[in-house]
C-alpha positions, -999 to 999 in steps of 0.1 A, spaced: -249 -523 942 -209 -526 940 -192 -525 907 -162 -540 906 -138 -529 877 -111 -554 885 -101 -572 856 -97 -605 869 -134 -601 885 -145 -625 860 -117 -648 859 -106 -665 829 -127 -679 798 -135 -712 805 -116 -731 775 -140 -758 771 -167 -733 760 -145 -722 732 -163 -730 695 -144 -756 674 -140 -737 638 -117 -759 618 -99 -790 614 -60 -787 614 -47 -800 576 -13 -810 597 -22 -828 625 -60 -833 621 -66 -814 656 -92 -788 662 -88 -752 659 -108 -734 680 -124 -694 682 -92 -672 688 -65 -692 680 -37 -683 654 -34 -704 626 -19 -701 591 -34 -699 558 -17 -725 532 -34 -725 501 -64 -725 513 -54 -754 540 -55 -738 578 -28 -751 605 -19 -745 638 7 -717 639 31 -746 652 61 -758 637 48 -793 646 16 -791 624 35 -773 594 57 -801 592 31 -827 597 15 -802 566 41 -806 544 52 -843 549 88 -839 538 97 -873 525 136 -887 538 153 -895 511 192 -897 496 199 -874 473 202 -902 448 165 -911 459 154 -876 452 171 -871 419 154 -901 398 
């Protein structure tokens, strides 16, 4: 019996056998086992810049708008 102690013997995980564990508060996508994500008040998002704007929902406004 040959051991191989390649790394890449085994190849790559297979990404559709990763385990969904959340629901992304930004952009409603799932997060899945091993990803990075941040913690926002007890909220989880994709580390993305996409999905912490989505999060937040900044609102376009004038200033004049804002200051009522």
């Amino acid at each position: 019996m040959t051991v191989s102690l390649d790394r890449f013997a085994q190849g790559l995980p297979d990404p559709a056998d990763a385990k969904v564990m959340a629901e992304c508060a930004g952009c409603g996508g799932e997060i899945y086992e091993g990803e990075d994500v941040y913690v926002i008040n007890g909220d989880i998002t994709h580390s993305e810049w996409e999905c912490l704007v989505q999060y937040v929902d900044p609102e376009v406004k004038t200033i004049e708008e804002a200051l009522k």
